[in-house]
C-alpha angles and dihedrals in degrees: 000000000000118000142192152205122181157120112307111228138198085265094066097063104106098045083054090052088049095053083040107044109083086044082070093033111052113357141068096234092092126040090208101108104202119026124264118255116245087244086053091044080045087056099044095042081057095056109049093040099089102057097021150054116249098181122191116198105211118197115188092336099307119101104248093182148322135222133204154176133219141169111303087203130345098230110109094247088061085058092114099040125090140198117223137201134172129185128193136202107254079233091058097060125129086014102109089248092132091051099050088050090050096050094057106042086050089053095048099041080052099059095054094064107265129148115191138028124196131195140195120214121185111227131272097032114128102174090056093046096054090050101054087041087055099053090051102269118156122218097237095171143330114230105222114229097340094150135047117195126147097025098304137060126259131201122230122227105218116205128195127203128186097227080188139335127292124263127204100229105024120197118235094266111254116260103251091249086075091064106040103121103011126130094241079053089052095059107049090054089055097038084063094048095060089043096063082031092071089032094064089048096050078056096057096039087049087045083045100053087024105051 
């Protein structure tokens, strides 16, 4: 089975709205309470596009999931600090998909010179948790009853990962233009790859001692 890392575009919107939607819809996960359109996903892929990574994992053609960073704040001093968010096809559970995304958007955020990434999980939401949890995310806060969303109001648990160690005089992170093609570039999107690579076979030898 063919598999892929890469840039999200303003073509793969719909196949985004289609991943996000029911997360809008009918789920706390996300506080949007009506999904976004595809021309609105189109807008917001082309934003962000310029400073930071939007990833699509493709599995056999079809967009299993995508990945991306943001501002964590707009203030000069947050300049270094990221927000990250990462969404998965139901049919991509258990599949290390999260994980590969992840990977690579670490790696590449990374290299751009960021330092920290910071998350929001709605509570409850295991399987969130133990991702993040498993990709070295601390638990910094929870936010009690920030959101209201399906007639009651909801706390954020908010996670914090060291994406590298501090430096006293950090240099502005590069835009990711900066980094398409290159051989550091090369390697997180591979990086990812194996990852979801070993993830997939951990699924068939569980469905194999497991059937």
């Amino acid at each position: 089975m063919t598999a892929a890392i890469r840039l999200a575009s303003q073509d793969d919107a719909g196949a985004i709205r289609e991943i996000y939607a029911p997360f809008c819809d009918t789920s706390l996960i996300s506080f949007e309470y009506a999904a976004p359109s595809t021309l609105e996903i189109a807008s917001r892929v082309r934003n962000l596009a310029t400073s930071f990574p939007w990833l699509i994992l493709e599995s056999q053609g079809v967009v299993a999931g995508y990945a991306y960073a943001s501002r964590h704040h707009e203030r000069a001093g947050y300049g270094w600090s990221v927000d990250v968010t990462v969404y998965i096809s139901p049919s991509q559970h258990r599949r290390g998909a999260g994980r590969a995304l992840y990977t690579t958007l670490f790696q590449l955020l990374r290299l751009q010179g960021f330092y920290k990434a910071y998350a929001g999980i709605t509570l409850p939401n295991a399987a969130s948790t133990g991702l993040h949890e498993a990709m070295g995310f601390q638990l910094v806060g929870v936010y009690k009853g920030v959101g209201y969303k399906f007639g009651g109001w909801h706390d954020v648990a908010h996670y914090q990962l060291a994406l590298q160690p501090e430096r006293a005089e950090p240099t502005p992170a590069l835009p990711l233009a900066m980094l398409i093609g290159s051989a550091g570039w090369a390697d997180a999107l591979a990086q990812g790859i194996r990852c979801y690579d070993d993830g997939r076979q951990r699924s068939v030898d569980t469905a194999i001692e497991n059937p």
